[in-house]
N, C-alpha and C positions, 0 to 999 in steps of 0.2 A: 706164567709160561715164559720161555726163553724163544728167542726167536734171532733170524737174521734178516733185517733190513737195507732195501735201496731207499736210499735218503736223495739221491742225485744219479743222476745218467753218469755211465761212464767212471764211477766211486766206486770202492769196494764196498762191500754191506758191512755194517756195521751189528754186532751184538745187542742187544736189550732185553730187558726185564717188563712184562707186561702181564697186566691181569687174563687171567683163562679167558677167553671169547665165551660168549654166552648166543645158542643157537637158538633162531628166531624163527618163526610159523614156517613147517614145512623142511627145517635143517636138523642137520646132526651133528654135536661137537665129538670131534675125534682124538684119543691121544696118538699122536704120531709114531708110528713103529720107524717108518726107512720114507724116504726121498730121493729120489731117484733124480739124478742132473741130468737137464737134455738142452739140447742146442740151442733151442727154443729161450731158456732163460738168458744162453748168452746176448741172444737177440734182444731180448727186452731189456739185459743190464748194460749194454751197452749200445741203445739208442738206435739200433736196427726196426723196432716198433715201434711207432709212435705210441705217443699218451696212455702210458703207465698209470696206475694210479698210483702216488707219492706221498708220504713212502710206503714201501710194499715189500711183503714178505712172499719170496717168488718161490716158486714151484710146483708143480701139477703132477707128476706120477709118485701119489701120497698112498702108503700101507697105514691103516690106524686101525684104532678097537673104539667103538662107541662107547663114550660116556654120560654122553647126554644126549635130549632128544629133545626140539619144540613140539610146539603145539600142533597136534594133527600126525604127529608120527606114535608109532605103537611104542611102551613102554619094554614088546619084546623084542626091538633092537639093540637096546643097551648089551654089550658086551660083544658084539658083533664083531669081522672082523668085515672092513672095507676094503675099496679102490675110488681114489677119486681121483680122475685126469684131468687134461686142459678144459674141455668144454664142461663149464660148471654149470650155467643156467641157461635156458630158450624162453623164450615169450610165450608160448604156445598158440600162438594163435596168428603170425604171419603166415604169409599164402607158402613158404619153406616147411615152417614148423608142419602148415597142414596139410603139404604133400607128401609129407614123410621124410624130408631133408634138412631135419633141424642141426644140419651141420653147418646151412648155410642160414641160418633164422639171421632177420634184419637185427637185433636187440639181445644179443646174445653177452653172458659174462663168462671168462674166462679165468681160469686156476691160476694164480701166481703172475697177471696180471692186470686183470680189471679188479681183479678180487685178492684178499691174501690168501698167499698159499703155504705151502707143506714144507718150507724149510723154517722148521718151529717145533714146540711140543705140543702143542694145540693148534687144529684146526675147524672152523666150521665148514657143512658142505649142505648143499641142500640133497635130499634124502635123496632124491627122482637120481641123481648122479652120483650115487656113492653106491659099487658095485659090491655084490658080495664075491667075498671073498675065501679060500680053503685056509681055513684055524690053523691048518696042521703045518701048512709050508713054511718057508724060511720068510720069512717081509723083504729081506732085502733082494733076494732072487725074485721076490713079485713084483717090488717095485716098476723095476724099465717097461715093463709089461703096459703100464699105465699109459705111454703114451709111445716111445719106441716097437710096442707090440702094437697097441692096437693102430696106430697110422703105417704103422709098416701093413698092417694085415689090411686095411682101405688101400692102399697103393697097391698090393698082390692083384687085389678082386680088381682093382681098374685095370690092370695089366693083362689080364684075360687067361684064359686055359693053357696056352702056350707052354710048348718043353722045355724052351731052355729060354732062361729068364738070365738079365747081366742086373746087377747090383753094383751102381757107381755110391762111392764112399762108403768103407764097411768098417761101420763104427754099431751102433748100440741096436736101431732098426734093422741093419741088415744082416746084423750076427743072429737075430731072432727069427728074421723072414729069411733067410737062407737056411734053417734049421729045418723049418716048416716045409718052405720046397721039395725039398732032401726027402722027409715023411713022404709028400704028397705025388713021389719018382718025377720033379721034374730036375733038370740039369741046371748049378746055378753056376754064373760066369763072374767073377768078383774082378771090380776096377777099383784102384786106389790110388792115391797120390803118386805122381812117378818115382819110383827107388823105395818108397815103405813097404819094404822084404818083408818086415813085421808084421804087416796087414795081410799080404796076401800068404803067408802062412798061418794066421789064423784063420783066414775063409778058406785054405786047403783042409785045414786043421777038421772044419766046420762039415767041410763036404763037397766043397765047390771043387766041379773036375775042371778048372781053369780060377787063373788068379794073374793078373797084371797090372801094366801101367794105364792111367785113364785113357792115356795118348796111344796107347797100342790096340790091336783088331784080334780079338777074338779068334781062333780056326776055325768057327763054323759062323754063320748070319744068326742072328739070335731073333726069337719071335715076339721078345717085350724086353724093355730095359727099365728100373724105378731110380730115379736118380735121387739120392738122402744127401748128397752132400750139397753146400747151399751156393753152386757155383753156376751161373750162367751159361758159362761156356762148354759144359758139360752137354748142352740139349742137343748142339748140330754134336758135336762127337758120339753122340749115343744114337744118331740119326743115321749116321755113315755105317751101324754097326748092324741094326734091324733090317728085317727080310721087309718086303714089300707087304704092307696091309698090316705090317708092324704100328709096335705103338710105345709111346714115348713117358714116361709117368713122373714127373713132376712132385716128391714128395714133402718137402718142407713148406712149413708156414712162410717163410722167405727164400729167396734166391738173387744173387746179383744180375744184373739186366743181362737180356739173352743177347748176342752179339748178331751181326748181320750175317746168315747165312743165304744160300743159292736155294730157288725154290726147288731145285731139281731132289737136294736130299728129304724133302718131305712131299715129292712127288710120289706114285705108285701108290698111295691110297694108306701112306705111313700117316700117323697121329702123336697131336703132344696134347697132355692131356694135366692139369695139377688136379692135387687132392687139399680139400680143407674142413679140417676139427676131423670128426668122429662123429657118430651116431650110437642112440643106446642100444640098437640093432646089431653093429660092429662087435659092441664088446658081448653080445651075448653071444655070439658066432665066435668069436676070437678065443676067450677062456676055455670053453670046451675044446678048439681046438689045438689047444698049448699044451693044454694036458693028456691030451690022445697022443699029442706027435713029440710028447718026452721035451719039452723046450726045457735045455739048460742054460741062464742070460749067465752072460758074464760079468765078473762084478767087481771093481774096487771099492773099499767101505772109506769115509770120512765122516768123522766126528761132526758134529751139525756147527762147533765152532768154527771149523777148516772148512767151511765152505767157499772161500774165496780161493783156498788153493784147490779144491774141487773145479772150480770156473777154468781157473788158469789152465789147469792139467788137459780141460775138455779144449780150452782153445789153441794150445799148442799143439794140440793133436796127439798126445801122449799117454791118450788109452787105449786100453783094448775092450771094447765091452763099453760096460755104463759104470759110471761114479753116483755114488749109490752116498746118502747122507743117513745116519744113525743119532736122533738124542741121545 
């Protein structure tokens, strides 16, 4: 298998030559259709998450077709078509795992960073987290799905029923969960970096009857805001913007330290709230509802060698959509 490796924090990955993975009791080796970049890798490549496992082959929204299967999985998976995202394994058995929130299990391993992941030609995944997937789509249009869809669609649900919804940073989550809105008649309000005209003509593009600067106010009070971009100082700005009994939603695995705000803007019974991992509950809810509400992701394709200019592109801010990797 060909794969892309962090060898060091803060390095570019490096290419290698390595024998197929062979999947052990309860996994599934997959060949890798598409790889989907999410922000989340640049966080692990460059030392934003602690303790990586070294070196490691990073990525979590992985499209494959099974090839092999261990011990204990049926021989009629072979030829399958998958999804495997960040959260890859749970303990089953923490007082999380058996309440039903194995998103928060104590002992959890994660896609493309405790584990290796999908920027490669092979991957293993364990079965319990490798979603089925439709034969017939594109991989690379499924891929973002993996982790921009489904943490985008946990951030929606924490956001509550609410009309009109603001999406701070509209990058790959919020071009997908602003589509879904749209299906589901609510009004979505897109904030972007101040002066990325680019951006908020996309989310005009997308459906959003508003599109601005992070630093500007909405014309109407909005009834939830999901903040994707991984900026601290976003949570009082998206505070000033909610109606009272509002609520604030916290979407990334990371965000920089929240600054000091005035109790008064999370007075009146407003809420901040984060989301973390996924549930297998999420993506049964989530797929069917992609395919009802017509989700088209956006997509630039690189070569699985150029995946360092994929990183780059995603942290310069110079997408539209998701950067999407192809063996």
């Amino acid at each position: 298998m060909k794969a892309m490796i962090l060898e060091a924090i803060g390095m570019p990955l490096r290419p290698v030559d390595r024998p197929d993975p062979v999947p052990a009791k309860g996994q599934l080796m997959l060949r890798v259709e598409a790889c989907a970049v999410c922000r989340t890798d640049l966080h692990v490549c460059d030392g934003d998450l602690p303790n990586p496992k070294l070196p490691l082959v990073p990525g979590h929204e992985i499209v494959g077709i099974v090839e092999a299967v261990g011990e204990g999985i049926a021989p009629s998976r072979m030829g399958q078509r998958v999804g495997v995202p960040w959260l890859g394994h749970t303990c089953g058995c923490c007082s999380f795992c058996r309440s039903g929130e194995e998103n928060l299990c104590d002992e959890p391993q994660f896609t493309g960073y405790t584990r290796d992941g999908g920027f490669a030609t092979h991957v293993v995944a364990d079965a319990d987290y490798a979603f089925m997937l439709d034969s017939q789509a594109d991989p690379v249009a499924l891929a973002p799905l993996l982790c921009a869809g489904l943490i985008g669609w946990r951030s929606l649900k924490k956001a509550g029923d609410g009309k009109r919804i603001g999406l701070y940073g509209f990058g790959a989550a919020a071009h997908i969960i602003a589509q879904i809105c749209r299906w589901q008649g609510r009004d979505v309000y897109a904030f972007s970096r101040s002066g990325d005209v680019a951006a908020q003509r996309f989310a005009l593009g997308l459906g959003a009857v508003w599109a601005g600067g992070s630093d500007e106010r909405p014309p109407v009070a909005l009834d939830a805001a999901i903040i994707f971009a991984p900026v601290g100082e976003l949570v009082p700005a998206a505070l000033k913007v909610v109606r009272k009994g509002g609520r604030v939603v916290c979407g990334g695995i990371r965000m920089s330290d929240l600054p000091a705000m005035p109790y008064a803007l999370i007075w009146g019974e407003r809420s901040v709230v984060s989301v973390a991992n996924l549930t297998r509950k999420d993506a049964e809810e989530f797929f069917p509802v992609a395919r009802q509400a017509g989700v088209r992701t956006h997509t630039k394709t690189y070569r699985l060698a150029d995946a360092n200019a994929a990183l780059d592109d995603l942290r310069a801010g110079r997408l539209s959509g998701a950067a999407v990797l192809t063996p």
